[in-house]
N, C-alpha and C positions, 0 to 999 in steps of 0.2 A: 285672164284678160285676152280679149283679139288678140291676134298678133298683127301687129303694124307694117305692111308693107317696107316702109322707111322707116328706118330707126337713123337719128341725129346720131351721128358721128361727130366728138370734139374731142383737140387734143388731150390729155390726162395732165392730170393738175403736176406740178416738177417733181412732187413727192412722187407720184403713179406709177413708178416702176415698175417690176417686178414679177415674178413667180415663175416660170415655165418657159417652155420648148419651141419644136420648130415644128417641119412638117414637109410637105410630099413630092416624092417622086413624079415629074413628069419629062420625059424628056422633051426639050422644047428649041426646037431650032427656027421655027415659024418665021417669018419676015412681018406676017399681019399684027402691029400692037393697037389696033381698033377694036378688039374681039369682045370688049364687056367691061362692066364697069370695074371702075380703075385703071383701066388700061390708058397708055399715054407715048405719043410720039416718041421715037427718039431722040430728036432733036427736043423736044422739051424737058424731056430727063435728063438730060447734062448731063447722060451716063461716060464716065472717061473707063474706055477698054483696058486689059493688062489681062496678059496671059490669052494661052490657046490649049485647044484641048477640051474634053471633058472633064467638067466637079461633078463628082457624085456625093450626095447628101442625103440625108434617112431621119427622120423621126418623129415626131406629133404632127399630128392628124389636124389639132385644131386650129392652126394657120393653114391650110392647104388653100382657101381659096383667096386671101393673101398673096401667099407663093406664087401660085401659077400665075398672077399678076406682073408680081416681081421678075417673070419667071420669062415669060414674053415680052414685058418689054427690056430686059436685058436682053434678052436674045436677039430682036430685033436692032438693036443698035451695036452688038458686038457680036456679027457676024464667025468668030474664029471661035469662039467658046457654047460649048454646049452644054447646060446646065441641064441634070439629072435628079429630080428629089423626089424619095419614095415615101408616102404617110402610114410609115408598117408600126407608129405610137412611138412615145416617148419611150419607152426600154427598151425595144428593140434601136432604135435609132443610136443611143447611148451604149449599147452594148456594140453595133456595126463599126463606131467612132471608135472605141477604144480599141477595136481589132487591127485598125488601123485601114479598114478598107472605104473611108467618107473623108471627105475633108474637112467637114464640120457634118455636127447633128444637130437637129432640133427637141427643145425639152418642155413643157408646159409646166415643170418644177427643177429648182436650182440640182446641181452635181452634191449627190451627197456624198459625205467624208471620205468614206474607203472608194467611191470613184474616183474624186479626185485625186487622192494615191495611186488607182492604176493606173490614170493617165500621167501620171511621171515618168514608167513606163516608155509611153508609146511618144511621147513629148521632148523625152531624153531630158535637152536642157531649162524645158519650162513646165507647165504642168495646162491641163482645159480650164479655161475659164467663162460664165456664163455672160452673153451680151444679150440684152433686153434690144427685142424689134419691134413687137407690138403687144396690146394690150386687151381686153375685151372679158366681158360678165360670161357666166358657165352659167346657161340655161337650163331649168327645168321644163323639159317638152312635154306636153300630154296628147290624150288624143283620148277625150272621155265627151262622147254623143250628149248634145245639149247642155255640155258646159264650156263657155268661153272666159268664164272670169272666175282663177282659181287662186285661192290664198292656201298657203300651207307653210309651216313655220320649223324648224330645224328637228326638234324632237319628232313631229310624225314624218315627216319625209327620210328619217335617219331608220323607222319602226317601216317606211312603205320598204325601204331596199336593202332590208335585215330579213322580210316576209312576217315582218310581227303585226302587221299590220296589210289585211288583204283584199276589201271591198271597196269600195268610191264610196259607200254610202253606211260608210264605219263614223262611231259617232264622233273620233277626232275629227275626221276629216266636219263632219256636219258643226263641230262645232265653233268650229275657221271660216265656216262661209252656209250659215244659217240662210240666206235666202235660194240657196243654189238647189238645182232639181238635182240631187247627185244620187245616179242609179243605182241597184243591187246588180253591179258588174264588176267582177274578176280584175283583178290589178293586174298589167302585166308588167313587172318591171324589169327595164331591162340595163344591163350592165356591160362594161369594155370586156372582152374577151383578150386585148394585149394589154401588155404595161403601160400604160397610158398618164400622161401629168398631171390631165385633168380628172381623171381618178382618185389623183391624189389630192388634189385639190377639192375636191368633193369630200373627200375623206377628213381630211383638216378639218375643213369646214364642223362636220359633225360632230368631228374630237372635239374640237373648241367652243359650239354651240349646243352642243347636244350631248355631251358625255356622259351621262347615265345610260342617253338610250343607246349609245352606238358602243360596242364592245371592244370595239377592232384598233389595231393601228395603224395611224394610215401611211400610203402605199399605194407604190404604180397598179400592182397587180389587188385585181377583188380580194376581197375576203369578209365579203356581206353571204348571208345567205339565201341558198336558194337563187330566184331570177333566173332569167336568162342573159344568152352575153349574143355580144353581133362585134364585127369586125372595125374600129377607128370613130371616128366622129359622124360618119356618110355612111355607117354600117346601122350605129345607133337611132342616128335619127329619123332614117329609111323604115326602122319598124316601129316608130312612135308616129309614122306618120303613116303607115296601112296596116296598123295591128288596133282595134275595138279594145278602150284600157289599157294603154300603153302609158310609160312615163319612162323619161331617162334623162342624161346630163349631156349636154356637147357644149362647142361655142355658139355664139349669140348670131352669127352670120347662119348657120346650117337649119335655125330655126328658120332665121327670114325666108332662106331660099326654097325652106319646104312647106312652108306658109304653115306652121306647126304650133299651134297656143304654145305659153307660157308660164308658169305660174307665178304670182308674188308673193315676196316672200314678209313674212311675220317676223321681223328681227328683234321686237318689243318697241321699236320707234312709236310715235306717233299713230302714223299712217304702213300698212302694210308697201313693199319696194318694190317696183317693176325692174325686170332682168333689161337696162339699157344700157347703151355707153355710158352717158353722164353719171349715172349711179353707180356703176361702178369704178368712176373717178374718184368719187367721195370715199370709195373704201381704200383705193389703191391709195391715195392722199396720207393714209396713215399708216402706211407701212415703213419700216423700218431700213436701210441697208444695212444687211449681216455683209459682205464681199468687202473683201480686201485689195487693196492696191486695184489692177485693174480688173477684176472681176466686179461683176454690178449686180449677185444676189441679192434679194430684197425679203426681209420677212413680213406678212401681209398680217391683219388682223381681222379675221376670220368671224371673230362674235361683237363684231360691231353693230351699236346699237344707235348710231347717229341717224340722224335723221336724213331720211332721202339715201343711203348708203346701203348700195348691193353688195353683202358678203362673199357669195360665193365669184371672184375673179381671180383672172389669171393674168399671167404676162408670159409670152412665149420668151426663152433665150433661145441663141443659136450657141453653138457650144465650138470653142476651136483652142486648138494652142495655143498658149502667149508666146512661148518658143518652140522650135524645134519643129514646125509645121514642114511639110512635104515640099521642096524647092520645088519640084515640078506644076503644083497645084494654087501653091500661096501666092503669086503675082493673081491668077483670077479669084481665088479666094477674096483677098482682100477688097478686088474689086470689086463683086455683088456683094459683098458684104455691108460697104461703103455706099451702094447704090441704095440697099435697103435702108440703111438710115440713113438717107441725105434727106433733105426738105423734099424733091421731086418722089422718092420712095416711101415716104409718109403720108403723103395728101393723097396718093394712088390707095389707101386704104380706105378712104373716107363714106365709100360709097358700098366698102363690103360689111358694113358691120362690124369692124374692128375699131380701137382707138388706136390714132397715132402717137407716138413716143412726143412726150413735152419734150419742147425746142432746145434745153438746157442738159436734159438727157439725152436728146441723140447729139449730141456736140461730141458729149464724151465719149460718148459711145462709140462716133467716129475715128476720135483721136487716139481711141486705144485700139479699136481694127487697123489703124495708120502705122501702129507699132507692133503687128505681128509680125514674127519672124521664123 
């Protein structure tokens, strides 16, 4: 399908939690919070300052243009702190955090088991726990010359980025979208070159809908074969949008901003799914929380077959200690942290393609960044 200029942004249903990371390094000391959408006065942010210094932060790619949102108008109204976030992907991010050199990381999938062991570690008296900031569909991007309305359903899209599958005008693809002109042109598909959430999440997805044809399991890091790889979410979708036969995964904002088709997906619903917010509420709706006490993991359900419900989403976490956080860093810590999920740091999403955290999830989600220590 087109790709839509404006994709509607609405909050995520209370269930909508869940899944993933954070994301990018810019250093941002700017004064200007007029620079682009989402951006918002200070004064209308009700941002309240604490701490001085710089936070440095690291990890997924696919909030970056979120972030840098967040990122200026923080800075803009808390002149004394300079926020630092680099989108080097969710593993890298996670492994800089547990080295102890971030104050928090960003992840596009929950801390698994033996991390959350080493962050005992580096936490001493408490351990990382994952806080959900925002929400948003993992887009399938193309870039295949006179087609703009492309269906494709778990088992071939799991065979296009395995390489079992290598033409546009292969007879799976022809027979998902019979009236489409689909050429005899070379697939190029391309894949995260870092550990990346939404990898993982792509991956799941597969496992879950597609497990005959996908062999693998899923994981930050590839393990399809064949493809090519490109650097973060801005690496990816950079060459789906000037590479003839391209296809690859990012978040749903990196599509808009590159004005990059889409594809829908085949989930056996009804009606084939468009990659938008709303539809990916319907799927986050039915996730599950695995997280204990104050951690807010979510398990998503990935081979959903409901109707209007986009499978492949995410939920970015920001990753921090519940104790034992860096005295020198944790008064601002807490503070963007707090600012991301306040009502003013969720509406600042609305216009990037992201969904906002439902109003009963960032409550709590506040009240336990209120209690780090």
């Amino acid at each position: 399908m087109k790709l839509q200029r404006k994709t509607r942004v609405r909050a995520l249903a209370v269930g909508a939690l869940a899944v993933s990371g954070a994301l990018a390094l810019s250093a941002c000391g700017s004064d200007d919070t007029t620079g682009g959408p989402g951006a918002s006065s200070a004064k209308a942010a009700n941002i309240k300052c604490d701490g001085k210094g710089k936070l440095l932060a690291s990890g997924s790619s696919a909030q970056k243009n979120a972030m840098d949102v967040w990122v200026q108008n923080y800075s803009g109204a808390c002149k004394d702190t300079e926020i630092n976030y680099q989108p080097t992907g969710s593993g890298a991010g996670i492994t800089t955090f547990l080295q102890g050199q971030t104050a928090f990381a960003g992840s596009d999938s929950a801390l698994e088991p033996a991390e959350v062991e080493k962050s005992k570690q580096l936490c001493k008296t408490g351990q990382g726990i994952n806080l959900p900031m925002v929400g948003g569909p993992v887009a399938i991007g193309y870039n295949v010359p006179g087609v703009e309305d492309l269906v494709l359903d778990a088992e071939t899209l799991a065979k296009i980025f395995d390489s079992e599958i290598t033409k546009w005008n292969d007879p799976a693809i022809k027979k998902l979208n019979p009236s489409a002109k689909l050429p005899d042109l070379k697939i190029q598909a391309f894949h995260r070159s870092d550990e990346s959430g939404t990898t993982k999440n792509l991956t799941e997805y597969f496992k879950a809908a597609a497990p005959k044809a996908w062999k693998h399991e899923p994981d930050k890091a590839w393990a399809g074969k064949g493809g090519q790889a490109a650097s973060g979410s801005s690496g990816v979708s950079s060459q789906v949008k000037q590479t003839a036969g391209a296809i690859s995964y990012f978040e749903l904002s990196y599509a808009e901003s590159s004005k990059v088709n889409t594809v829908k997906l085949d989930t056996g619903a009804k009606e084939p799914v468009e990659a938008d917010v709303d539809n990916a509420s319907k799927a986050i709706a039915e996730a599950k929380r695995v997280g204990k006490g104050n951690d807010h993991a979510l398990e998503l359900a990935y081979d959903t077959k409901a109707e209007g419900a986009y499978p492949i989403t995410l939920v970015t976490y920001e990753i921090a200690c519940d104790k034992g956080n860096k005295k020198e860093t944790l008064p601002a810590t807490k503070s963007f942290l707090t600012y991301m999920a306040s009502e003013d740091g969720q509406a600042a999403l609305k216009e990037l393609g992201y969904a906002p955290l439902p109003t009963e999830i960032a409550k709590q989600v506040r009240k336990t960044v209120s209690t780090l220590s």
